[in-house]
C-alpha positions in Angstrom: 114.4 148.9 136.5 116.8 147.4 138.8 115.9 145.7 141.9 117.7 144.2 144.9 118.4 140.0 145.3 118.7 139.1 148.9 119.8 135.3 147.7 122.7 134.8 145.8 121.1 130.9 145.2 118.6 129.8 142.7 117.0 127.2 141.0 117.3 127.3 136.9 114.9 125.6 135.3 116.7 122.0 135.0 116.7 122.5 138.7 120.7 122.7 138.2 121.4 125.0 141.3 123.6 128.0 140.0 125.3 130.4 142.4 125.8 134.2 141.8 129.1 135.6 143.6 129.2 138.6 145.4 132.8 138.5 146.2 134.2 142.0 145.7 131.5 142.7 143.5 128.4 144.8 143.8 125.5 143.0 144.9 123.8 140.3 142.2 121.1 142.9 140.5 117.7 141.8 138.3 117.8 143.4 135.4 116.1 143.7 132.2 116.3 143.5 128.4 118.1 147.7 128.7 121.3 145.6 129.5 121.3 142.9 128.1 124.1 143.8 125.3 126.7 144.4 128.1 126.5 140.6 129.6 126.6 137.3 128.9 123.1 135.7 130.0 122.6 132.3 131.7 119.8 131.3 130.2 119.9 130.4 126.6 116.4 130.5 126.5 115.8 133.9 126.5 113.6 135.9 124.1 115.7 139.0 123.4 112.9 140.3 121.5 110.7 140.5 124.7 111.1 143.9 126.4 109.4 142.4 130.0 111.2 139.5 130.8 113.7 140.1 134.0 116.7 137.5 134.6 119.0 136.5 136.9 122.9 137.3 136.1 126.0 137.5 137.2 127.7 141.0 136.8 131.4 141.6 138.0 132.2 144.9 138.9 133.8 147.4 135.6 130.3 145.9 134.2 128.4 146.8 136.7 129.9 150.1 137.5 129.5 150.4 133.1 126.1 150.2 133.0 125.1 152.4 135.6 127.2 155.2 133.9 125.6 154.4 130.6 122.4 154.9 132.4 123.3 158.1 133.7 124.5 159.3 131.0 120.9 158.7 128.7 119.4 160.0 131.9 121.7 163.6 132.1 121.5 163.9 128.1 117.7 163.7 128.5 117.3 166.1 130.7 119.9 168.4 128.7 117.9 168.6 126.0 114.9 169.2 127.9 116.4 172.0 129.6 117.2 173.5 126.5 113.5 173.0 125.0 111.9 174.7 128.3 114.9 177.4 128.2 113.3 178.9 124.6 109.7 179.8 126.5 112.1 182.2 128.6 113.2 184.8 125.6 114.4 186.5 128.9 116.9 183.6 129.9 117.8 183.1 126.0 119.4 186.7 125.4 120.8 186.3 128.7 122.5 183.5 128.0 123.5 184.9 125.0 125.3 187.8 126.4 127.1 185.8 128.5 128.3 183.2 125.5 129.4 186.8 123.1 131.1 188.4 126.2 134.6 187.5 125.5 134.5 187.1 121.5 136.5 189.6 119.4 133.4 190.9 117.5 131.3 191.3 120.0 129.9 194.8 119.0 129.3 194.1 115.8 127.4 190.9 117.3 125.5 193.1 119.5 124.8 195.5 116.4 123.1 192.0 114.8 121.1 191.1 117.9 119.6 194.8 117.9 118.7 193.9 114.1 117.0 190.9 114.1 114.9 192.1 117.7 114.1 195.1 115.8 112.6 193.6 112.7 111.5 190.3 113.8 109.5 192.3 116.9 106.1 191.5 115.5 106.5 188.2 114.8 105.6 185.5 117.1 106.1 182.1 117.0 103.0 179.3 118.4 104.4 178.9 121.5 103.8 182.5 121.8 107.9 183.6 122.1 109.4 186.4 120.5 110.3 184.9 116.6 113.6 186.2 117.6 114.1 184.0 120.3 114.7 181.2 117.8 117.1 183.1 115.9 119.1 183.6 119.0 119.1 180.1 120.0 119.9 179.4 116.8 123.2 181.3 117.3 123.5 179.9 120.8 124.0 176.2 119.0 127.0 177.8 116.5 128.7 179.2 119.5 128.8 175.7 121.9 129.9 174.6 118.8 132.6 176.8 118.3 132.1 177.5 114.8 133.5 181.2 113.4 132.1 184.8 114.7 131.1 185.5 110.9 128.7 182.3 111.6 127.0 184.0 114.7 125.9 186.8 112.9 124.5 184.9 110.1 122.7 182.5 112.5 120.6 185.8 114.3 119.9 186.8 110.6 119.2 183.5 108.9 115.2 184.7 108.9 115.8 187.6 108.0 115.3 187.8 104.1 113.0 184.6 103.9 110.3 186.7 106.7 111.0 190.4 106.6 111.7 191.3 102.9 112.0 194.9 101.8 113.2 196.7 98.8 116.8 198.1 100.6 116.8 195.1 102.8 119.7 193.8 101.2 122.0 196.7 100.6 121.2 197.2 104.9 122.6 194.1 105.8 125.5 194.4 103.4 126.2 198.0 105.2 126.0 197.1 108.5 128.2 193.8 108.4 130.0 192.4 105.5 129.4 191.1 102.3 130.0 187.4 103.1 127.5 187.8 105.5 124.7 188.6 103.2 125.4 186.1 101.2 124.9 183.3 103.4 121.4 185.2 104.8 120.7 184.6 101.1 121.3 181.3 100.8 119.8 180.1 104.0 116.3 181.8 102.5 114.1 180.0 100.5 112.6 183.3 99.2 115.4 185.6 98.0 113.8 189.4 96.9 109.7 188.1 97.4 110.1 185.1 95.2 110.0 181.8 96.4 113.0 179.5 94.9 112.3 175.7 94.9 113.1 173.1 98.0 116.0 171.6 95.2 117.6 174.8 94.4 117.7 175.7 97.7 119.2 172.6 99.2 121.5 172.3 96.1 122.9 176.0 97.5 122.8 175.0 101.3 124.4 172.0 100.6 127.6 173.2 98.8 128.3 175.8 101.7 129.7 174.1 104.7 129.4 176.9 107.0 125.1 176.8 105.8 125.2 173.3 106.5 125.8 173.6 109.9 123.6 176.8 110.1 120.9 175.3 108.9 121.2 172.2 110.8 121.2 174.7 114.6 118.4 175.9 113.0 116.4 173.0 112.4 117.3 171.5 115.8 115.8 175.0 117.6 112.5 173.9 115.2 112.2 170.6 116.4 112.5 171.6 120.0 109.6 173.7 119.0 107.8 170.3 118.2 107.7 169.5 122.0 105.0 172.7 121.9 102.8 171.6 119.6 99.8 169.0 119.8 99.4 169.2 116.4 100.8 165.1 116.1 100.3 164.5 111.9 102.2 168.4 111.0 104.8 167.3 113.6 105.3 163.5 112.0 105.6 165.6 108.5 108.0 167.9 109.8 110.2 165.1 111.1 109.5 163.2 108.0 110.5 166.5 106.0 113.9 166.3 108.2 114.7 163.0 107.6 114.2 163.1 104.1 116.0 166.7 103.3 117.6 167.4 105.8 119.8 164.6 107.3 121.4 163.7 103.5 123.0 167.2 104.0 124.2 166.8 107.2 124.8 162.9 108.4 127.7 163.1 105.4 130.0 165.8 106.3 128.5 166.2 109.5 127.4 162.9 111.3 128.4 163.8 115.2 125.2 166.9 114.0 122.8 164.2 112.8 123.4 161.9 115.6 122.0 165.4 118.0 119.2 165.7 115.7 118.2 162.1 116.2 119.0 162.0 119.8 116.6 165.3 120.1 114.3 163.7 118.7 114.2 160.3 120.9 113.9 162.7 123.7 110.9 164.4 121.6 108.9 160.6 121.5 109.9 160.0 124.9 108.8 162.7 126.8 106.1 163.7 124.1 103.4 164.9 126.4 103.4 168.5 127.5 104.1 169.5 130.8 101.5 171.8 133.0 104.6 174.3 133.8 105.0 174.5 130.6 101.0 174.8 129.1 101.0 177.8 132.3 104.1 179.4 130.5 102.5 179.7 127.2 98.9 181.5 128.2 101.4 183.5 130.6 103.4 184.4 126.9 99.7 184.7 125.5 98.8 187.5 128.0 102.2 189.5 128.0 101.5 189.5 124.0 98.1 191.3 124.2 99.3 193.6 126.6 101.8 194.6 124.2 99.3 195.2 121.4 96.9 197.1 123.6 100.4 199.6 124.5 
């Protein structure tokens, strides 16, 4: 995108000769339309619509020195959230991860009693990218804890899937046993299917909505599902899905919330961006295939 002038003298179109000072300056740059809100350009002419036009300017230095660091810093976030989409293909390196984020909290056992649960009755359950299901409900709770929202919050974050997918008849008094009442309640809310039954997408937003601390569960969770999208070449389910986000999702978080929508729409810039699967990544996934039918043959 940038490119070196060895002339600091041109021609402009009038043939008006304009010169371009280096002074203490960097070096007078080319650049294109990606800066063009952070200087004042010589030509009038110019079609700011038109992403492929280059033009000569002259930049002093805390410009300069600005737009580099604004390029960096779209460069690092991009590959931050690309290292967290490859990170969920290594359940391994998730839980690892984990451990090391829980190691200092006060409840840490009783966090450790929650990651057992969910492993345990998620253990079957895979998701298309062929990763443990539980691996999303552990990044999940990885996004509440670099957020650093309350311990009662982690746990609910491993078990948020917990009702909705694994359902049983003395599911709920369990959960109520082994943590807290509060905590149940949330799981509960967070599930569209509550005892087998399905509630409807209003009555369940309605609930999620009115419970701040389900808010922001539910957005972690939806940005570990949309990660997931990088996976899957399925283009029309993932344009729904984002679609579906957009349209349920964002009124509940962009208003009380808006620094959370912002990473949901910067994830998935990255998402367009970089849509195409790697080959690391396509090699990681028949790897996960073939460590899953090993399992089942066990």
């Amino acid at each position: 995108m940038l490119e070196n002038i060895e002339n600091n003298e041109i021609s402009s179109e009038n043939n008006e000769e304009i010169t371009y000072y280096n002074g203490d300056c960097q070096p007078i740059q080319k650049i294109g339309y990606y800066f063009y809100k952070y200087i004042n350009w010589k030509h009038e002419k110019v079609d700011l619509d038109n992403y492929t036009y280059e033009d000569l300017v002259e930049i002093d230095k805390n410009i300069w020195e600005k737009m580099i660091l604004e390029e960096d810093k779209i460069l690092l976030d991009d590959k931050k959230i690309l290292n967290e989409i490859k990170l969920s293909l290594y359940p391994e390196e998730v839980e690892k991860k984990f451990l090391w984020l829980i190691e200092k909290l006060d409840n840490k056992s009783t966090i450790l009693i929650a990651l057992d649960f969910i492993k345990e009755k998620h253990k079957w359950q895979f998701r298309k990218e062929n990763t443990p299901y539980w691996t999303h409900c552990i990044l999940t709770s990885i996004y509440t804890i670099e957020n650093w929202w309350n311990n009662e919050d982690i746990i609910v974050a491993l078990l948020h899937d917990t009702v909705e997918d694994q359902y049983y008849e003395w599911l709920y008094e369990e959960i109520e046993e082994l943590f807290w009442k509060e905590v149940l309640e949330k799981v509960i809310i967070l599930s569209k299917e509550r005892k087998g039954e399905r509630i409807s997408n209003g009555e369940y937003y309605e609930w999620v909505i009115n419970n701040d601390s389900c808010s922001r569960i539910k957005w972690a969770d939806r940005l570990s599902n949309i990660y997931w999208l990088y996976f899957s070449d399925n283009k029309v389910w993932n344009m729904k899905y984002l679609k579906k986000t957009r349209n349920e999702i964002f009124p509940i978080i962009a208003e009380k919330f808006p620094d959370l929508a912002s990473r949901i729409n910067e994830a998935i810039k990255v998402l367009i961006k970089y849509g195409s699967i790697s080959d690391e990544h396509k090699k990681r996934i028949e790897d996960l295939w073939k460590i899953i039918e090993l399992k089942e043959k066990l």
